[in-house]
Structure formats: structure tokens, C-alpha cells
N, C-alpha and C positions, 0 to 999 in steps of 0.2 A: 348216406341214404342206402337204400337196399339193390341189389342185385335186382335187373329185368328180370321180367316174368317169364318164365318158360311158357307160352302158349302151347305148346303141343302135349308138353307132361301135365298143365291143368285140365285139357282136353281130354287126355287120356284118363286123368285121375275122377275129370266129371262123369264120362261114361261108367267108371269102374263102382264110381258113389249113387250112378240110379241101380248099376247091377244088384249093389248092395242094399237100394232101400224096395229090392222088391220090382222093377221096372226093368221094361227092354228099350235099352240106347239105340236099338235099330228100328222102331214100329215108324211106324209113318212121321207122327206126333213130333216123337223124340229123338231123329236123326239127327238134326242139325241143333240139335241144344248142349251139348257138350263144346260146339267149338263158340257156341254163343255164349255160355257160359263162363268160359276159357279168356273172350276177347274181353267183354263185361268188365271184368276182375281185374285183367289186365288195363284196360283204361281206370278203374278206380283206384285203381292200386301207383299208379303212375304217373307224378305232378308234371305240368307243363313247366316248361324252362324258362328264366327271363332274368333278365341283368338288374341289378339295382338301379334307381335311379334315385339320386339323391343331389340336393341343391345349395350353396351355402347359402346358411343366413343371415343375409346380409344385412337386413333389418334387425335383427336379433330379435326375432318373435319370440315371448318367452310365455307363453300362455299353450292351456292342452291344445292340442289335434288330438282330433278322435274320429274313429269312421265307426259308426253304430250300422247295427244288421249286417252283418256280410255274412254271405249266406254261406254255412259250412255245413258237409257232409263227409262220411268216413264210414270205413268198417270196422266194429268192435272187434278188437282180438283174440277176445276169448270166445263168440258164438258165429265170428266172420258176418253177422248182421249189421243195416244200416247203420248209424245214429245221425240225426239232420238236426239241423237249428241256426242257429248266427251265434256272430262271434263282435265282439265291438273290441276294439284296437286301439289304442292313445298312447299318446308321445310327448312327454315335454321336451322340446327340440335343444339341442346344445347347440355345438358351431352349425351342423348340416340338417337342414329338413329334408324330408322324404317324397316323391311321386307319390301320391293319394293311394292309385291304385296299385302299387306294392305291399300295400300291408294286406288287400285282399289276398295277394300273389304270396306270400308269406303264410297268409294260412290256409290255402290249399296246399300250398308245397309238402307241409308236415299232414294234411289231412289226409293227404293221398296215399293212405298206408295201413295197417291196420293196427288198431291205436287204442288206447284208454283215453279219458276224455280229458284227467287231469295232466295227462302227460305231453298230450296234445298244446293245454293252455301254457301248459311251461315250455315246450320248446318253443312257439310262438314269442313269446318273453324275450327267453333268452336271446336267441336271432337274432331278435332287434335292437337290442341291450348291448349285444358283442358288434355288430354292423354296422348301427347306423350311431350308437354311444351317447344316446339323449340321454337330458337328466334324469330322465324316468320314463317307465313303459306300466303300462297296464293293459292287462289282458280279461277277457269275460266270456266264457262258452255258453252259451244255455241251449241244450239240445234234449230230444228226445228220442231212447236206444228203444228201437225193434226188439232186442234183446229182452227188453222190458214189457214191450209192446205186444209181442206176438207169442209168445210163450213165454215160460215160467210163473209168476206173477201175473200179466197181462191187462196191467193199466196206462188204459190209454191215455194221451197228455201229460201223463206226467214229463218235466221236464226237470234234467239236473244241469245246476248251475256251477260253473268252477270259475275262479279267479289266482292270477298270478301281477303279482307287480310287484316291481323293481325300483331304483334309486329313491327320487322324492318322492313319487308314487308311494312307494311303501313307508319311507321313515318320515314324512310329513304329516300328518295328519288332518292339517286341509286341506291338501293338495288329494291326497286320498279321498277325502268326503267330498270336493270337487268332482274327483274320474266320475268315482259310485254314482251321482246326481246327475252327471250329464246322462250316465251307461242309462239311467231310470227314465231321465226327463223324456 
């Protein structure tokens, strides 16, 4: 992961970017928006921490989990603007399943950065692919970047869709057309 955030050099660096867009960091308005700005970034920028938890399966559930909508946000790293959307998550379980809510915790941990959105969907993948070592993982981002939204272009709703899967997820082909159906149903 990356280095903490320097709050005081983003503080500094925020004042120095309204000098430069034409604004004074000291008028009434805008005194305290540099360090707000600063903290912001800093919590976006900065996954919360949490331990795996995972359970053997003792029943040998061999059928997908999948947690549909989990709700994902991040900063593009090319315009440092939002992108928001959900994310749906599945797993064919091998020897060990997983706490549910870990695969949320799993994609905020990579969200919390500032990201492309395909690179995003693959480290989510891989993560769970290397950790938790199910027969297969599949991953589904659908979000929509401010990037897109607020300038350049500037169409709203539009959403971009990325996918990543791994073991039988990928080399099966029913197993595939299964994730795809549920991620739809």
C-alpha cells in the first residue's frame, strides 16, 4: 500500500492551488478549506484496517457466493475526481469460506487510493485469489467517474463496467455464465 498522507504538505499544497487558481486561502470563506481539504483526501485516500476472517468448509459448499452492490468509491488518478458505483464480489469456495463482510472490506481497502477502475477490479481478484485460494473469484465494478461527469465530455450516468475473474470463473464457461447471471439477476 502507500505511504500516510502528509496532512500538513496537502494543506499547504491546497492553499498554494486556490493561490494559483486565482483565490485568497485567507478571506473569511476560504480559511479553513485547505486543512479541510487536506483531511478529506486524507480519509479518502486511507482504507480502514481489518483481519481476515475466514471459516473452514466443512460442509464443502461448492456453489458461488456472491455479495451484489457493495457500494464502491475512489479517486481517479488521472483527474484526483470521484468515481462511485458498486462492486459485486464471488467466490467459489475451496477448503476455506470467507466472513461476508470481508469482501466489502476488500474492496475498499484497494479503493482507497487513487485508482483506475480496471486496476481496481483486478487487484480485488487477485487478493482473494492469493488469500483466501477459492476455485474461482469474480469481480464486476460498475461505476460512474466525475472525470466524465463534470468536465471534459460531461455525460451524466454514464457508467463503466469492468470485470476480472479468475480460476473456474474464468476457464469454465458455466460457471462464468452463472457469476454474469447472478451479477444481472
Amino acid at each position: 500500500m502507500t505511504d500516510p498522507v502528509d496532512v500538513e504538505a496537502a494543506r499547504q499544497a491546497v492553499a498554494d492551488l486556490l493561490k494559483a487558481l486565482g483565490k485568497d486561502p485567507f478571506s473569511v470563506h476560504l480559511a479553513d478549506t485547505p486543512r479541510r481539504v487536506a483531511e478529506a483526501y486524507a480519509e479518502l485516500l486511507t482504507p480502514r484496517a481489518f483481519n481476515l476472517t475466514t471459516f473452514p468448509n466443512d460442509e464443502g459448499y461448492d456453489e458461488l457466493v456472491l455479495a451484489r452492490g457493495i457500494p464502491v468509491q475512489s479517486l481517479c488518478e488521472h483527474h484526483m475526481l470521484p468515481f462511485h458505483g458498486v462492486a459485486h464480489v464471488g467466490y467459489l469456495p475451496g477448503a476455506r469460506i470467507l466472513g461476508l463482510s470481508k469482501l466489502a472490506r476488500v474492496v475498499e481497502m484497494f479503493a482507497r487510493d487513487l485508482q483506475v477502475q480496471e486496476r481496481l477490479t483486478k487487484q480485488v481478484a487477485d487478493w482473494l485469489q492469493e488469500h483466501l485460494q477459492p476455485k474461482g473469484v469474480g469481480v464486476v465494478i460498475e461505476a460512474e467517474h466525475m472525470c466524465m461527469t463534470l468536465r471534459g465530455v460531461r455525460v451524466n450516468g454514464s457508467r463503466t463496467v469492468t470485470s476480472a475473474l479468475q480460476g473456474v470463473l474464468r476457464s469454465d464457461p458455466a460457471s462464468r455464465q452463472e457469476f454474469f447471471t447472478l451479477v444481472h439477476s
